[in-house]
Every structure is written in structure tokens, then in C-alpha cells.
GUGU-991206 format. One record per residue (C-alpha): x, y, z. Coordinates in pm, 1 decimal. Layout:
+----------+----------+----------+
:        X :        Y :        Z :
+----------+----------+----------+
:        X :        Y :        Z :
...
+----------+----------+----------+
END
This chain:
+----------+----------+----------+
:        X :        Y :        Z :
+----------+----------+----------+
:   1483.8 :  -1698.4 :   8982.3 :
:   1697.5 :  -1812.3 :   8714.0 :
:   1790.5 :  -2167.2 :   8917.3 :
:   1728.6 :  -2295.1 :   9218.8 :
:   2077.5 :  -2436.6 :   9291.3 :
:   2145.9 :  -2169.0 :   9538.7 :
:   2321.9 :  -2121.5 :   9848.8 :
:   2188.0 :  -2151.7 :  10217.1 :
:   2000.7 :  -1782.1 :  10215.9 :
:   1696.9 :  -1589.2 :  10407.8 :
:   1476.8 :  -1424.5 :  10165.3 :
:   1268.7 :  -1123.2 :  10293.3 :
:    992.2 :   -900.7 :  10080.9 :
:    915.2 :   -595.5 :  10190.6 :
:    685.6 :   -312.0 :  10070.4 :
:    947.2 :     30.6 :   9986.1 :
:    678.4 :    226.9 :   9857.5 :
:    280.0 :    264.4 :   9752.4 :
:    162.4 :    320.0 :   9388.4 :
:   -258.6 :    391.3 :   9383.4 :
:   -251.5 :    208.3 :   9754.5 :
:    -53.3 :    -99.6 :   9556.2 :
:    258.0 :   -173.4 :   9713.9 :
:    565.1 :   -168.4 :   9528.7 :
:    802.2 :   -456.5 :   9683.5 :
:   1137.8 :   -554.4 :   9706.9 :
:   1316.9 :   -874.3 :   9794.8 :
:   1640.8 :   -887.8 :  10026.3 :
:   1881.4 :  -1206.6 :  10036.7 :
:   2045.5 :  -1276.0 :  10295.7 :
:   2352.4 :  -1556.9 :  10403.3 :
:   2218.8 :  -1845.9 :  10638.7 :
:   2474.5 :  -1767.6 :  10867.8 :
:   2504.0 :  -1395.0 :  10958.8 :
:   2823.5 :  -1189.8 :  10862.5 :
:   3031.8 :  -1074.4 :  11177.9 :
:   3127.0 :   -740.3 :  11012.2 :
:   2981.8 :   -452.9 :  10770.6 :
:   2957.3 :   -570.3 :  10381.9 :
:   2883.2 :   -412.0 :  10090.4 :
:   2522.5 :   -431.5 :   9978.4 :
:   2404.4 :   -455.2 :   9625.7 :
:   2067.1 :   -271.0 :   9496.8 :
:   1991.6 :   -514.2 :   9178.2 :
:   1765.3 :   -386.4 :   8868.3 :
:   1647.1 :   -702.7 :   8630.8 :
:   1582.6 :   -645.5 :   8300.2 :
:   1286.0 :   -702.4 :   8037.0 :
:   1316.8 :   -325.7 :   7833.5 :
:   1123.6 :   -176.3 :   8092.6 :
:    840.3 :   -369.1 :   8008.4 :
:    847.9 :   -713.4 :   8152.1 :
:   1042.2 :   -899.2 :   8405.5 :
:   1038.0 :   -908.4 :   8821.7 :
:   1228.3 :   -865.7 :   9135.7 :
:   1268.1 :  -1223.1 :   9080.6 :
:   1496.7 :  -1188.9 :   8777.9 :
:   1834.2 :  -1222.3 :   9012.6 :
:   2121.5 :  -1413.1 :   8785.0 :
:   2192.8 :  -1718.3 :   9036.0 :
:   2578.2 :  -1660.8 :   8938.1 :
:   2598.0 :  -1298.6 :   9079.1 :
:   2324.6 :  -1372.8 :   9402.0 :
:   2585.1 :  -1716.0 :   9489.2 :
:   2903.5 :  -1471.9 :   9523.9 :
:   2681.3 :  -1225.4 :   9719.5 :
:   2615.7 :  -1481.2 :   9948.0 :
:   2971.1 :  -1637.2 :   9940.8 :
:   3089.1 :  -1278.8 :  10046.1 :
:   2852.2 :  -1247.1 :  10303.8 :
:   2655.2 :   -960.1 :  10123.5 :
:   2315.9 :   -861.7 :  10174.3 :
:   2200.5 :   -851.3 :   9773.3 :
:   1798.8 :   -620.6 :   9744.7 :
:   1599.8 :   -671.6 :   9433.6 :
:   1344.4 :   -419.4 :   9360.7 :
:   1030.5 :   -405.2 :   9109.4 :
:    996.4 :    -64.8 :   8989.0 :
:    690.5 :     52.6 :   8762.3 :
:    727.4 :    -43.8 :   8371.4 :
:    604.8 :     45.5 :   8035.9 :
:    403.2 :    146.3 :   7830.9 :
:    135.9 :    234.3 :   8100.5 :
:    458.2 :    458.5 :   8284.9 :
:    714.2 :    674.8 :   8149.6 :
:   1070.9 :    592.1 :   8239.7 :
:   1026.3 :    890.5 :   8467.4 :
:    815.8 :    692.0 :   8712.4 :
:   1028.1 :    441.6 :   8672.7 :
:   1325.9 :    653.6 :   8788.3 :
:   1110.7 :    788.9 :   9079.9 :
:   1131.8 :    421.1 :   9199.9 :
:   1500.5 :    365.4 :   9187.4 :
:   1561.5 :    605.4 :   9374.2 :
:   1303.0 :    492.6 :   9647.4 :
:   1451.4 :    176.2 :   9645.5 :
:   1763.6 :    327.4 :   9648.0 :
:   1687.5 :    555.6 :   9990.7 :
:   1518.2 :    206.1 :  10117.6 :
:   1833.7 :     58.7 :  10116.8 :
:   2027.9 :    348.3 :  10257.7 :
:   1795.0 :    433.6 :  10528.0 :
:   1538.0 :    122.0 :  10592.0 :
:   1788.5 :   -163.8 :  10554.3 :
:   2025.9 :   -118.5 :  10825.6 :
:   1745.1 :     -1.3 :  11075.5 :
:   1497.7 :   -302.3 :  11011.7 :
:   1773.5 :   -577.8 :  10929.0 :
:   2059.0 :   -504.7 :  11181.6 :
:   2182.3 :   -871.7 :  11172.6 :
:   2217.7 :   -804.3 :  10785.7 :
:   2537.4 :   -587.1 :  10865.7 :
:   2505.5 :   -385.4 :  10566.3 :
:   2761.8 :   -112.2 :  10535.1 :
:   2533.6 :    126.3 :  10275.2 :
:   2828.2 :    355.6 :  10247.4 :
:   2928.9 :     39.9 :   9990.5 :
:   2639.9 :     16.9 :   9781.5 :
:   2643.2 :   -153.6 :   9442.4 :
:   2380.7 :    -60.8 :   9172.2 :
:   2389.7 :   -361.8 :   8974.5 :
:   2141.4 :   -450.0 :   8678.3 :
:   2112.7 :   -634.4 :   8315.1 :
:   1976.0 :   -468.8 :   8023.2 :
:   1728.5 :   -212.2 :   8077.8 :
:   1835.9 :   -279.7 :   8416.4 :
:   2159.6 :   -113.6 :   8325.7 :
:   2001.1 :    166.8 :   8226.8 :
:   1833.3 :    238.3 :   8588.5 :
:   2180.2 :    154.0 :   8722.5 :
:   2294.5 :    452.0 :   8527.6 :
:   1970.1 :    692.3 :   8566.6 :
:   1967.9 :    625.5 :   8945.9 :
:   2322.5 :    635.2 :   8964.4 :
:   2316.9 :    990.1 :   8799.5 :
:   1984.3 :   1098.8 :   9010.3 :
:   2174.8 :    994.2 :   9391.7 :
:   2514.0 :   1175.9 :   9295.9 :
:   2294.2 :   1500.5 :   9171.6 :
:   2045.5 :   1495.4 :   9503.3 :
:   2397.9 :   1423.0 :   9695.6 :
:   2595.4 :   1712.4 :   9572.4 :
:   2283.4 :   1929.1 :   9567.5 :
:   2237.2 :   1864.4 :   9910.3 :
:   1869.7 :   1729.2 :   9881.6 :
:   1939.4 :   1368.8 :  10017.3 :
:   1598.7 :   1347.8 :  10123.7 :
:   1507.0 :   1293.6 :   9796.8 :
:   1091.5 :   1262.2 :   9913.7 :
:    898.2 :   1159.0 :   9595.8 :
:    538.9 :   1228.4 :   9744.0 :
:    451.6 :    875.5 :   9667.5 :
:    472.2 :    779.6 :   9989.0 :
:    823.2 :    648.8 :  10016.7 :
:    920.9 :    453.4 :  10296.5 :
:   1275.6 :    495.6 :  10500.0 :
:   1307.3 :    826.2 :  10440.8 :
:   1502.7 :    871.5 :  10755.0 :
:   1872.0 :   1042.2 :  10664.8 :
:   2036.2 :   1129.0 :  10345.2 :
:   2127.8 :    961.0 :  10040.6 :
:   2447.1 :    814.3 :  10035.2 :
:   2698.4 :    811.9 :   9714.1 :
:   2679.2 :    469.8 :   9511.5 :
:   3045.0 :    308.2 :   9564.4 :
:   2971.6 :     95.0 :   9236.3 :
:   2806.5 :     32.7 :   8912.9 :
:   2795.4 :   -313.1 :   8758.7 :
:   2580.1 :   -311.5 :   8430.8 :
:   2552.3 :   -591.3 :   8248.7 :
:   2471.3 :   -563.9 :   7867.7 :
:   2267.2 :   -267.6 :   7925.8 :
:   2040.6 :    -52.2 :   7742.5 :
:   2302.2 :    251.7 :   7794.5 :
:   2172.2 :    501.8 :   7518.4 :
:   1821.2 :    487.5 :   7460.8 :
:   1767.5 :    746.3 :   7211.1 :
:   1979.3 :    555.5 :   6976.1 :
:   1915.4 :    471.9 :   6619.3 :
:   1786.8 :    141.0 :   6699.2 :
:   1532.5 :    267.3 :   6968.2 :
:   1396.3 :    536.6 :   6706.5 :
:   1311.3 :    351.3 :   6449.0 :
:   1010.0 :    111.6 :   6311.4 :
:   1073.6 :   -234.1 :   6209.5 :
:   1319.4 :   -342.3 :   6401.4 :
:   1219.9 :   -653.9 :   6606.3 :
:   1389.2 :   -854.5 :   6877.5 :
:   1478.2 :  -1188.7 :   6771.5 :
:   1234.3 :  -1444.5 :   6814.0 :
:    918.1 :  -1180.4 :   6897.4 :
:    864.2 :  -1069.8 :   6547.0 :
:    490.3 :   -956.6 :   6512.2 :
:    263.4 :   -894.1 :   6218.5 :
:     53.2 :   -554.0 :   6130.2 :
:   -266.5 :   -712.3 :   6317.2 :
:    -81.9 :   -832.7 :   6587.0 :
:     89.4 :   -478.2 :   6667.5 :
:   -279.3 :   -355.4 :   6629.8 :
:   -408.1 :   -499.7 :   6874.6 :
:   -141.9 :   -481.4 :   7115.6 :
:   -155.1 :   -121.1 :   7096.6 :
:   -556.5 :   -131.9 :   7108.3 :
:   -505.3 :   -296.8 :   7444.2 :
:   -184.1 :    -55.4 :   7524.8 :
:   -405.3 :    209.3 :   7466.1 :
:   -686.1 :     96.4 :   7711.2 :
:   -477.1 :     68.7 :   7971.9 :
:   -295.2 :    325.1 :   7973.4 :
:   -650.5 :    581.7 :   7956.0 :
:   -742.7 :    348.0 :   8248.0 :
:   -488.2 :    481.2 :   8457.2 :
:   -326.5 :     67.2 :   8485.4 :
:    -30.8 :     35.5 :   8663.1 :
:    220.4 :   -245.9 :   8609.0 :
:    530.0 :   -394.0 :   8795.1 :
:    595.3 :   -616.7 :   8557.5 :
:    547.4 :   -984.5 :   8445.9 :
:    744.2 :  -1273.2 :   8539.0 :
:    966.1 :  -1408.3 :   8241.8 :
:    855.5 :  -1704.7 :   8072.9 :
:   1030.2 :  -2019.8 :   8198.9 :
:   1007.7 :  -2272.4 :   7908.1 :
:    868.0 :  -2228.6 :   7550.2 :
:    535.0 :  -2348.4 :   7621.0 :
:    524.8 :  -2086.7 :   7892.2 :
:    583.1 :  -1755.7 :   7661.2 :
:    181.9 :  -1817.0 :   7525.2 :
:     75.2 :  -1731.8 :   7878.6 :
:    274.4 :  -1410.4 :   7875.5 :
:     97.5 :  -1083.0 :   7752.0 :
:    318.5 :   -840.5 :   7846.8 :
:    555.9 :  -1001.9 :   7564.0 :
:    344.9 :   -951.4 :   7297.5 :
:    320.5 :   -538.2 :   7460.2 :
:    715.5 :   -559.2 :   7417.6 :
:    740.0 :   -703.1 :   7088.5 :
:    487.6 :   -417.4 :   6980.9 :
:    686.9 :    -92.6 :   7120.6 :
:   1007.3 :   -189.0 :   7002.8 :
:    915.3 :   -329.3 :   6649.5 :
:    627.3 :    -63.2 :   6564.9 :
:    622.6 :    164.6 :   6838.5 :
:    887.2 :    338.0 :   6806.3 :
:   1045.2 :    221.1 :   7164.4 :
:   1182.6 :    607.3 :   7247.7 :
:    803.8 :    751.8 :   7263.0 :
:    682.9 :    512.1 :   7500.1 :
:   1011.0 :    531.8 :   7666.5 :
:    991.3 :    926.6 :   7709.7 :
:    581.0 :    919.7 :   7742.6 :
:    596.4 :   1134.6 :   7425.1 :
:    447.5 :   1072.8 :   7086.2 :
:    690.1 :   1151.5 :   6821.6 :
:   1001.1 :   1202.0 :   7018.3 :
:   1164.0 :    957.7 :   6794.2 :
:   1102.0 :   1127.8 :   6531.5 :
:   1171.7 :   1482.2 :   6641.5 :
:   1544.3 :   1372.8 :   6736.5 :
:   1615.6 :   1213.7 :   6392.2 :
:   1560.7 :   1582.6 :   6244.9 :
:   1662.2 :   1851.0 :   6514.5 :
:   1878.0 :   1632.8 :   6771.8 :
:   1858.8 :   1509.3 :   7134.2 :
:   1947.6 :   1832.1 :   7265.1 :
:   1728.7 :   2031.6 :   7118.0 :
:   1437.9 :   1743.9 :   7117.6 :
:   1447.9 :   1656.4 :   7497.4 :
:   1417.1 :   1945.2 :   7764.4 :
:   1369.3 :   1969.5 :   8090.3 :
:   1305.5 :   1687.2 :   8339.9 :
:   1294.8 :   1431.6 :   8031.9 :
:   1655.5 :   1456.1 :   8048.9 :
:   1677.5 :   1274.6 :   8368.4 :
:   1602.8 :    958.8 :   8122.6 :
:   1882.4 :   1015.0 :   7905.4 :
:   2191.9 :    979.7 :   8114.8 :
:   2419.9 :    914.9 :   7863.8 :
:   2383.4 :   1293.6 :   7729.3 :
:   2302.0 :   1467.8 :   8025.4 :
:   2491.3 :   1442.3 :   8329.9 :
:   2804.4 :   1535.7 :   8461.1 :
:   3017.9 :   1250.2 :   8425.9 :
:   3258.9 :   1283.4 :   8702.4 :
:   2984.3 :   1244.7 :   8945.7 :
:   2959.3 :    897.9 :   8848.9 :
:   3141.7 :    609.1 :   9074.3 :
:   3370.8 :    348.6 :   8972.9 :
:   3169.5 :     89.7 :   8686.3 :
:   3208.1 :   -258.5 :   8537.4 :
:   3024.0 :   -298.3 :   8222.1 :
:   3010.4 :   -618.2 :   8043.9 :
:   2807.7 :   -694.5 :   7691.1 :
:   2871.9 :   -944.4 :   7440.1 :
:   3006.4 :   -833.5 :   7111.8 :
:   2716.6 :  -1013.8 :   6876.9 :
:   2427.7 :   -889.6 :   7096.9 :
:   2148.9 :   -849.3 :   6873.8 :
:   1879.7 :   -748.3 :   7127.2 :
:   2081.5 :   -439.5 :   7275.7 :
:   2420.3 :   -367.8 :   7052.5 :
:   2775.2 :   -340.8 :   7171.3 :
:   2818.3 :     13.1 :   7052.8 :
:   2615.8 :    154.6 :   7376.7 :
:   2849.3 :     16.6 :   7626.1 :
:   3120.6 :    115.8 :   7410.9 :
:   2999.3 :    449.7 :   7356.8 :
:   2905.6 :    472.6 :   7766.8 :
:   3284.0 :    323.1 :   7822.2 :
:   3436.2 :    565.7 :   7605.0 :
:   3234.2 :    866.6 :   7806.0 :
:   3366.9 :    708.4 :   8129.7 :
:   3704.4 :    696.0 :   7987.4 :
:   3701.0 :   1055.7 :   7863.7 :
:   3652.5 :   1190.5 :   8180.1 :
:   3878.0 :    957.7 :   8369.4 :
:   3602.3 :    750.1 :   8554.4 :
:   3753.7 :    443.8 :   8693.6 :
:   3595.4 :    159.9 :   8485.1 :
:   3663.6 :   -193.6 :   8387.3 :
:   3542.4 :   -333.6 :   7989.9 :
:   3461.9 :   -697.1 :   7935.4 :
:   3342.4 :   -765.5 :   7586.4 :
:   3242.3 :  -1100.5 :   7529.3 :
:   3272.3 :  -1306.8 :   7204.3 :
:   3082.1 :  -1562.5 :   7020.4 :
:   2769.8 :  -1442.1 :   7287.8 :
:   2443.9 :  -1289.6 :   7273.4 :
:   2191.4 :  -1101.3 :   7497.4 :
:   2175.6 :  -1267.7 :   7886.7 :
:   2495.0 :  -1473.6 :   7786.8 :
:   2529.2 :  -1527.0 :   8147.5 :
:   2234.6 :  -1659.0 :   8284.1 :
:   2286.4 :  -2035.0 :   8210.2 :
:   2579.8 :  -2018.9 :   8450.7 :
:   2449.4 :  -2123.5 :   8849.4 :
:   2788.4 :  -2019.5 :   9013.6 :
:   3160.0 :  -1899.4 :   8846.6 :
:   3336.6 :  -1950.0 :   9174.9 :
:   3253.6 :  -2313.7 :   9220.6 :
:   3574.5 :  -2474.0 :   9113.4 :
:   3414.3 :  -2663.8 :   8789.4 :
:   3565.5 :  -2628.0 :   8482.2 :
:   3599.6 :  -2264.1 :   8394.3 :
:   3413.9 :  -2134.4 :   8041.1 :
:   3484.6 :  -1805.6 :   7872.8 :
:   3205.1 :  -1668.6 :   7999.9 :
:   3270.7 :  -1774.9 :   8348.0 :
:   3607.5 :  -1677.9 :   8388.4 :
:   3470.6 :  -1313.0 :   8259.2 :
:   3244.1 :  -1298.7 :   8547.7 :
:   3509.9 :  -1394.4 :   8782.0 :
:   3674.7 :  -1118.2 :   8646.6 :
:   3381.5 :   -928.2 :   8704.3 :
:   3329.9 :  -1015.7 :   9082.3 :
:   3747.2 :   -998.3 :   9128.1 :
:   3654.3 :   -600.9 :   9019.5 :
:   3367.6 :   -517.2 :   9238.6 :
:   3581.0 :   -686.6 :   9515.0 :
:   3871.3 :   -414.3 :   9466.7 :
:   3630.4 :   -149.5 :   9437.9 :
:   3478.0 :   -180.1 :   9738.7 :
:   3779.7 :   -272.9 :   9933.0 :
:   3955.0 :     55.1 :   9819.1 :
+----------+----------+----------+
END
């Protein structure tokens, strides 16, 4: 967690699935004091590029107004890279996602959670499996397969899926077969590595991955002296500086490449299209959307939303656009609580704006 300075909550873990007899957990908050009617719930992705991060990656701002509300907010670890493909990590989000839809209201009654409101809400590559699960529901929805089994043994699998009534992706990673994911070289700022470095991050990649490893994840570092004790940052700086990012994304050595000289369509077929939303779905299944992303993001750049918000747009998808200036990557998670009354910042006032959204949607 992000800060402690939290409202009066219950928090629950609980097991939604089983990967290699490991199980795969999520974490529900609940308000102290019960709600006396149905509320929206929100299914929450945290970031890390698919390669680092936990459950436990909730922005203290967004779990405060769940709790103000009264909603019941579920954050889920899902499998990562490089030792999984995005693919698994898809087949999770949508476990979660039926966990929430079918196991939520049956073992947490008192939670009054109306999952005919759900809210897929995530930051960064967390965005991205708000989108790709988004994409996956509404297609096992309209196809009529709401059972959606993933013969990983799933739990509350009782009932159909039920349509997402909101997306709320913050910064995210919206086009991952972009320029920037394709290429060599490019580091994140602040986790540049050297040739020997890289080396032996892949050496260890490598291992793991022919050891049939599994990962949920790493928990972010919480001061500086902390990030020396964190390994799966040095796996992160390693895919997207050298890797490049897309092949361990896809599970695919030299997809990257291939789409630089014959294109995305022709380069990705089949069920590897699942992973690339943003050019492979049919975008009026998609439910009403708040994106947000800060204009000088130099981890994940403003053009994805915008190209994602222009794609919503085009096909007249309800959906709300907050840019944010003078801000970079996680902009937001400095801020404790935006409804509080204190002295209101840019950036605050932007995620009142935010909430003030997701409030009409759901109310609609």
C-alpha cells in the first residue's frame, strides 16, 4: 500500500485460482461500517509492466473514495513476465474477473456488491489488463460463453459473466506493440543497465523460465535503499531496455522485429491477438472509460491514451480525457485522499474529476 492513512476498512485475501498447486490471491476492501444498499464494485489491476508489482499496489486516493462511497474495491495478482506470456496473464483477469461476478456476492453478502456495476480499474500495465479483460468479458458475453472455465482450476465459476459498467485506466500501457515497446535501447528512467548487467539478467531470465518458475510479482520498493533488495527490477530494466519488451510480452522471439517490416496484422495471428486490444477488437463492445495520463510521461507516452481515446471516440464510446501537465508516470500516488477538503492541487482536482465521472457512470 501506497500509505497507510486510510479509512476505517476490513481487508480480506482470498485464493481465486491455483497456478502449479500455488494459489493465486486477491485482496477485497471493505467499509467498517457495512453499506445498507447494492454498490458498485471495482476489480483493480496495479501496475509494474507486467513484471513487478502486487495486489498491494492500491493508490490510497482511489481505495479512500471507494470506501467513502461504500464500495467494495478487489485487488488481484495475476501471473507476470518474463516467465508468462501476457496470455496467462489475461487468463487471470478474467478469473478474477468471474471471482468477482460469481464468488463475491455469494461469500461476502454483507459486502452488498451490485456486480452488474463493476469497474475495471488499473495504472499502467494495469491499464492494459483493464482493456484486454475488458475486451475478453464483452466477447465471452456476446458469444454466449459466460462460463468462461480456464481449466486452471478457477474458483466461482457459478453463473455467467456479467458486462463491465466501467473502465478507469490510469496512464496505461494502451498499445503495446508500439514503437517504443519494439525497440532496443530504450530504458526507463532511473533503471538504465549496462551490456553485463542485461547479460546476466537474461542468464537468470532464461533459467527460470526452462524451469517452468512462476511469478506473481514483487512488491515495489518502498525507499531508495529498498530497490537493491529488488530483483525483479533489474528483470524489468532488462526486457524493456535490451529485450525488446514486445517478445517477452507476446512469448515470441522476434515479434518485434517481424512487425517493424510486415505489420501487426500480418505479424500477430490467432489467439496472440487477444494481447493486442487496441487493434483487435470490436470497439463498440467496450463500456463507458476514463483515461487519465500525464502529458510528459516518459515511462509510458501520452500518444497511447490518445491514440486509445481517439479509437473510443471514433466509434462513439462514451469516454472522458484528462491529460495532465507538468507530470510524469504515477503522478498520482503521492496524493492519500482528493476528497478530503485540503487544499486542492492540479492533480487532485483531476482525480476528483475522475471519481465525479465514475460516479455518473454508474448511476446512469
Amino acid at each position: 500500500m501506497y500509505s497507510k492513512l486510510l479509512r476505517p476498512h476490513f481487508q480480506h485475501t482470498c485464493a481465486y485460482k491455483e497456478i502449479n498447486g500455488i494459489p493465486l490471491e486477491l485482496d477485497l476492501y471493505l467499509p467498517s461500517a457495512p453499506p445498507s444498499h447494492l454498490s458498485p464494485v471495482i476489480l483493480w489491476f496495479h501496475g509494474g509492466f507486467l513484471i513487478t508489482g502486487t495486489r498491494a499496489a492500491v493508490p490510497a486516493w482511489l481505495l479512500n473514495a471507494c470506501l467513502r462511497r461504500g464500495w467494495p474495491l478487489v485487488s488481484a495478482d495475476y501471473r507476470v513476465m518474463p516467465e508468462a506470456s501476457a496470455l496467462a496473464t489475461l487468463n487471470d483477469l478474467c478469473a478474477s474477473y468471474r471471482w468477482v461476478s460469481g464468488s463475491l456476492p455469494r461469500l461476502f453478502p454483507s459486502a452488498q456488491a451490485d456486480v452488474a456495476r463493476i469497474i475495471l480499474a488499473g495504472s499502467s500495465a494495469g491499464g492494459w489488463c483493464v482493456l484486454a479483460c475488458a475486451v475478453e468479458i464483452q466477447r465471452a458475453v456476446t458469444a454466449g460463453t459466460g462460463e468462461g472455465k480456464d481449466g486452471e482450476g478457477a474458483d466461482g465459476d457459478e453463473g455467467s459473466y456479467v458486462e463491465p459498467k466501467a473502465m478507469l485506466l490510469l496512464y496505461p500501457i494502451a498499445d503495446p506493440s508500439a514503437e517504443r515497446w519494439r525497440l532496443r535501447g530504450v530504458a526507463l528512467e532511473g533503471l538504465e543497465i549496462d551490456a553485463g548487467q542485461a547479460r546476466d539478467a537474461f542468464a537468470e531470465i532464461e533459467a527460470r523460465r526452462k524451469g517452468g518458475k512462476v511469478s506473481f510479482g514483487e512488491a515495489f520498493p518502498k525507499d531508495e535503499a529498498d530497490y537493491v533488495t529488488r530483483k525483479r527490477l533489474e528483470y524489468l530494466a532488462a526486457v524493456v531496455q535490451e529485450g525488446p519488451y514486445v517478445d517477452f510480452f507476446a512469448g515470441e522471439k522476434g515479434l518485434g522485429e517481424r512487425i517493424g517490416k510486415v505489420g501487426l496484422q500480418s505479424a500477430v495471428l490467432g489467439e496472440a491477438r487477444k494481447i493486442f486490444p487496441l487493434d483487435f477488437v470490436d470497439w463498440e463492445m467496450l463500456p463507458k472509460c476514463v483515461v487519465v495520463h500525464a502529458i510528459a510521461d516518459k515511462d509510458v507516452g501520452v500518444e497511447e491514451s490518445e491514440k486509445l481515446v481517439r479509437k473510443l471516440k471514433d466509434t462513439r464510446t462514451e469516454v472522458e480525457y484528462f491529460p495532465v501537465a507538468n507530470h510524469g508516470h504515477t503522478f498520482d500516488l503521492n496524493v492519500t485522499d482528493c476528497e478530503d477538503g485540503e487544499s486542492d492541487s492540479d492533480v487532485r482536482l483531476i482525480l476528483q474529476k475522475c471519481l465525479k465521472t465514475l460516479d455518473h457512470f454508474v448511476t446512469e
